[in-house]
N, C-alpha and C positions, 0 to 999 in steps of 0.2 A: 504494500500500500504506500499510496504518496508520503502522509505524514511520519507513516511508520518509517523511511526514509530522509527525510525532510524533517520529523519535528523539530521544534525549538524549544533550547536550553538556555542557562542563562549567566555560565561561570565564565564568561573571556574576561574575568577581571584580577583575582585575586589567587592568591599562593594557600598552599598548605589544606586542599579537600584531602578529606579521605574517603574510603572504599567502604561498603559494610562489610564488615570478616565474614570471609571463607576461605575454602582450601580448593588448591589447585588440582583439577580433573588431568589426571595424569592419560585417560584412557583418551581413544579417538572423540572425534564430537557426535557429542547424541544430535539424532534426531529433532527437529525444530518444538519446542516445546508447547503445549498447551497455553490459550491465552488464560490468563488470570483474572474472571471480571470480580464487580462488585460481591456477588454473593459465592463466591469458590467458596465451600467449608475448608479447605486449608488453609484461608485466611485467618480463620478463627484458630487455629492450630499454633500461631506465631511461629517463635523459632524454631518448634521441631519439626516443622515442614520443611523439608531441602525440594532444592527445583538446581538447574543445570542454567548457569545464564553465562552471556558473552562479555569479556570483560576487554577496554583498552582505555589506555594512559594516555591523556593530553595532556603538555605540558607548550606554556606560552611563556615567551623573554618579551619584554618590550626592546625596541632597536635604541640604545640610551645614546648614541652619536649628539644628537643634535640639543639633547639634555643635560649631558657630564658634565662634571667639574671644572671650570676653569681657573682654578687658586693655583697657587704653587704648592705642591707636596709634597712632601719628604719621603721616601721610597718604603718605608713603612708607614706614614700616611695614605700611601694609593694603593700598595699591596691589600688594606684592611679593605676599603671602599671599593677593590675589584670585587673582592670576599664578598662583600653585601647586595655590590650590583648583579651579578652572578646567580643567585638565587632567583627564580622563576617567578613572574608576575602571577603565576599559574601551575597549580598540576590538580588535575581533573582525571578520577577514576569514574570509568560511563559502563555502566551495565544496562544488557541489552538480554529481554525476555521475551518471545515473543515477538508481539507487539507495542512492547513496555519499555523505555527507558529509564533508568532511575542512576540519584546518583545524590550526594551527600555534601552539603555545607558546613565548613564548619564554623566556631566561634570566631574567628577573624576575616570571615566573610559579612556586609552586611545584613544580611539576610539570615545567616546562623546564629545558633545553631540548629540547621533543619535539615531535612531531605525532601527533595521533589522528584514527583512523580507524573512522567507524561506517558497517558494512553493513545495507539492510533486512533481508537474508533469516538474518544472523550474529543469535543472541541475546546477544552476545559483542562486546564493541569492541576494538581494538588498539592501542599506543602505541608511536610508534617513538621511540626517544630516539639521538640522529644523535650524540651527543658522546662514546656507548658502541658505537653499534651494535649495539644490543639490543631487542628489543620485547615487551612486556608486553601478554598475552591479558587482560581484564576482563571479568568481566558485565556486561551493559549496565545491571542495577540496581543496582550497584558502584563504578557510579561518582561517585556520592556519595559516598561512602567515602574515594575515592580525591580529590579535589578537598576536603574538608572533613581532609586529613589525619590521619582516624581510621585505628587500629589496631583497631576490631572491624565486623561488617559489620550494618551497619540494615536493617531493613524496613519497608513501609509497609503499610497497609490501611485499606479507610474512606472513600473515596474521595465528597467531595461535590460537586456542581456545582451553582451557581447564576448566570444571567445577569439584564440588567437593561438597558436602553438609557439614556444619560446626560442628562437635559435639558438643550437647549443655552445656556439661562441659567446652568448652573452650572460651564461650563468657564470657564477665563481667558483673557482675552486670548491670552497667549504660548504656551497649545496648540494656539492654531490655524493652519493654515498661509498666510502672508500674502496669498499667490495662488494658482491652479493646481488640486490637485487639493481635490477635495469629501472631507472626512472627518466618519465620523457616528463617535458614542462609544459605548463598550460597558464596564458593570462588569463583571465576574466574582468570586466569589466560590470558593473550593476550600481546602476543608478535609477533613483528615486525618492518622490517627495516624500516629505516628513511632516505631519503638523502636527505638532506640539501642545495644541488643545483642545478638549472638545469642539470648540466653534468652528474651527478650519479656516478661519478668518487669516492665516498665511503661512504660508510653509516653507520649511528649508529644504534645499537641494544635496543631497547625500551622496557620494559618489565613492563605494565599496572598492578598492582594487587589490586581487587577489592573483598571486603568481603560486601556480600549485605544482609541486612534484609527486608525480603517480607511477603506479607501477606498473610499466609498460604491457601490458595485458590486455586484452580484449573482453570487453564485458556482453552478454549477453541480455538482451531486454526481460526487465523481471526480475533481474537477478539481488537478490536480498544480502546487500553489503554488508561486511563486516561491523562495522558502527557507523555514527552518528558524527563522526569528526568534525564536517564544515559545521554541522548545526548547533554544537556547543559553540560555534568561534562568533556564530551570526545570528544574535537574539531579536537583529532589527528585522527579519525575514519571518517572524511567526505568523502574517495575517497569510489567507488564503493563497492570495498572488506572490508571498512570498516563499512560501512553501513550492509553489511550482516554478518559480526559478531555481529553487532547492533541487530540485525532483530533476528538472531540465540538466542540471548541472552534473548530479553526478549519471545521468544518465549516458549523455555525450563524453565528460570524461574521467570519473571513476573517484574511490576514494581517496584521496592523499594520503602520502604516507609523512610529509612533512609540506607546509602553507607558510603565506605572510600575508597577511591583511591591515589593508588603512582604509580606515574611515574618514573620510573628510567632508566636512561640510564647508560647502561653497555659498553658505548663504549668510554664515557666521568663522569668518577666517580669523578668529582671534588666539592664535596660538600657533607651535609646531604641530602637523599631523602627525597621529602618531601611528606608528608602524610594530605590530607585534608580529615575532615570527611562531610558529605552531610544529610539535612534532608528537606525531604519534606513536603509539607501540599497542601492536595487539598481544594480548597479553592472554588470547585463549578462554578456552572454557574454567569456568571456577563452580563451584557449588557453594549456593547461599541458601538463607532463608526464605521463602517463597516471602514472608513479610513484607521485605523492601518494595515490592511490584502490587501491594494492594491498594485499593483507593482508600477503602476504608481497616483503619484497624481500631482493634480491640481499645478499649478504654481512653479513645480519641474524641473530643465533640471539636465542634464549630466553633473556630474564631468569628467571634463577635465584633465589628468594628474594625477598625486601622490596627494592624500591630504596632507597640509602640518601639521607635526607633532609635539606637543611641547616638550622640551627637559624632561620635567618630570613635576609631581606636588605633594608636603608636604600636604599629608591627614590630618597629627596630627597640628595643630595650635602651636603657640612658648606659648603660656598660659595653652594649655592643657601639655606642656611637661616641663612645668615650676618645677615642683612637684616633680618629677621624683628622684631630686637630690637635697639636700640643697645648693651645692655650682650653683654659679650664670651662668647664660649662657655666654659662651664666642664662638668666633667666631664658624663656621659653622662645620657639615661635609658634605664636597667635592663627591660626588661617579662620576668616568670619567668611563662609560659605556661603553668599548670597545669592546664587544662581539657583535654578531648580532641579536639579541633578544632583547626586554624592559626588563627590571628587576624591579621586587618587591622588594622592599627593608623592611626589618624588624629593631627595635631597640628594644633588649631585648625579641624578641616576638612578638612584637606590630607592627600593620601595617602601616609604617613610611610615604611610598609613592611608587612611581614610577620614574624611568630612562627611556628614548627613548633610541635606542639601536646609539650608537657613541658620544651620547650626553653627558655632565656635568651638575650636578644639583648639588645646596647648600641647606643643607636641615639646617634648624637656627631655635633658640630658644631653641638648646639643652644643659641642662648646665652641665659644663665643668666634667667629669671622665670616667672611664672605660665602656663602653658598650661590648655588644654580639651582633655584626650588620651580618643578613644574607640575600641574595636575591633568588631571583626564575625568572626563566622565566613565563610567563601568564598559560601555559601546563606544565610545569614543566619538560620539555626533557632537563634543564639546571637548577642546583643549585650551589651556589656560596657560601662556607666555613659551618660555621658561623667564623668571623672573632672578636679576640678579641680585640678592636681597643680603641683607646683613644680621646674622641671627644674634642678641634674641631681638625680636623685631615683629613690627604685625605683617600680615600678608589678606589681602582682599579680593575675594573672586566676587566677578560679577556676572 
């Protein structure tokens, strides 16, 4: 099925997901497994119900060129900040049941601690959050929304597709894979409108560009891909139209085994675009709990209302950023998040933390000189400078 292909996830943002535990299926792959609806009595069974599902590792860097450091650093001052910049904007474990995707948030996600779950045949995804016992019904075109920390709901239309094969002069060295498997390259191009509010009263122009390496293989129509790869990277593609350029996409060229995507908005150029790169690893059959793929579970009700959101949260420790700089930490830097979107916040590169979109965060332990501070929206349809600021210091997004 399309969405079963195609659906939309919603982690291109943030580092440090995990998997739900299980153990690796050493034997060949079973047979495609039963869907799991609403009422399976194995649902009600929780974890001693094992089921067979497909598991792969996405992991995203943001490209920090255009972002880095520009201070002078002492060679154990940049050795430390390679160390931080190095760590993964992202790693995203995606299990695939069925017709089921599922996969895990954690507390340094905004949206964690929870798990979400998308059904093909649901137009509707679900969020369980394990720390209330509560799960949140979403549209599947919503969640955007819900991931980008807005308070109104957007829509898209417009939908454009273009592809392009990459000549193989123009790749580098270091995207190609050292040995093994054969990968050919593929541009794509996808642009369309974005409004930003219910009224549609005006929209910004989006313009997705995606250079894909695939495994030079021939796919047959139908054929039921190993995961969900581009669709965890593109949460701006959930409404209907976007799902079929999903669908389009990996039909003509298959599923990457490593991507780079930029979001840009051409209608709002107030910052660097930002460019994240993507690599996957299939990582086989595993055996879990038929649990994680239910819509509803046991001792779950309904969130009532907005969940409430925290104003941000300092990924990098005041110890780990100690280093950074010989002179000693002095007061904080300030970011007043006044746009409607969460923001990523970067320090020299480095992935500093998170803003809720209205809210003030103090991010401490950074010692006292020049940084290169930039942010991102969770999708990237908003970048913010890089700004060259002097910490401790306020910082203002608009």
């Amino acid at each position: 099925m399309l969405a079963a292909r195609a659906a939309i996830l919603i982690l291109a943002s943030l580092a440090g997901c995990r998997a739900p535990r299980g153990s690796a299926a050493t034997s060949p792959p079973p047979p495609a497994p039963a869907v799991a609806d609403e009422d399976d009595p194995r649902c009600a069974e929780g974890a001693r119900a094992l089921i067979y599902a497909r598991q792969l590792v996405l992991t995203a860097s943001l490209d920090r060129v255009p972002i880095g450091s520009f201070a002078r650093l002492l060679p154990a001052e940049r050795a430390r900040l390679a160390e931080l910049q190095s760590q993964p904007d992202l790693r995203l474990t995606l299990h695939s049941f069925g017709s089921r995707l599922a996969f895990s948030l954690p507390a340094t996600h905004p949206l964690g601690p929870a798990e979400l779950l998308i059904v093909d045949e649901r137009r509707d995804a679900v969020i369980h959050y394990a720390d209330r016992n509560q799960r949140q019904v979403v549209p599947r075109e919503q969640l955007v929304d819900l991931v980008e920390g807005s308070s109104q709901s957007s829509t898209r239309a417009g939908h454009e597709l273009e592809l392009a094969p990459v000549p193989a002069e123009e790749l580098a060295a270091a995207e190609l894979p050292a040995s093994g498997t054969r990968l050919r390259a593929v541009r794509a191009q996808i642009r369309l409108r974005h409004y930003p509010t219910p009224e549609r009263s005006s929209s910004w122009t989006l313009s997705l560009a995606l250079q894909l390496l695939v495994r030079d293989e021939i796919l047959s129509p139908g054929t039921q891909l190993p995961g969900p790869a581009l669709s965890a990277a593109l949460p701006l593609l959930g409404d209907d139209d976007g799902l079929g350029v999903l669908g389009t996409l990996r039909e003509q060229v298959g599923e990457p085994a490593r991507f780079t995507l930029r979001v840009e908005n051409e209608s709002k150029p107030a910052g660097v675009t930002p460019t994240l790169r993507y690599q996957v690893s299939d990582q086989g059959w595993v055996r879990l709990p038929i649990l994680g793929f239910c819509f509803r579970r046991p001792g779950y009700r309904d969130l009532r209302g907005a969940r409430p959101e925290r104003p941000g949260l300092q990924l990098i420790p005041a110890a780990s950023l100690a280093t950074l700089r010989a002179a000693p930490a002095g007061g904080p830097l300030e970011v007043h998040n006044r746009s409607g979107h969460t923001a990523l916040i970067y320090l020299d590169g480095a992935l500093l933390g998170f803003v809720s979109a209205g809210a003030r965060m103090a991010f401490r332990g950074i010692p006292e000189g020049y940084y290169r501070v930039y942010a991102r929206t969770p999708t990237g349809i908003r970048a913010f400078g890089p700004h060259d600021s002097y910490v401790p210091g306020p910082l203002t997004l608009r």
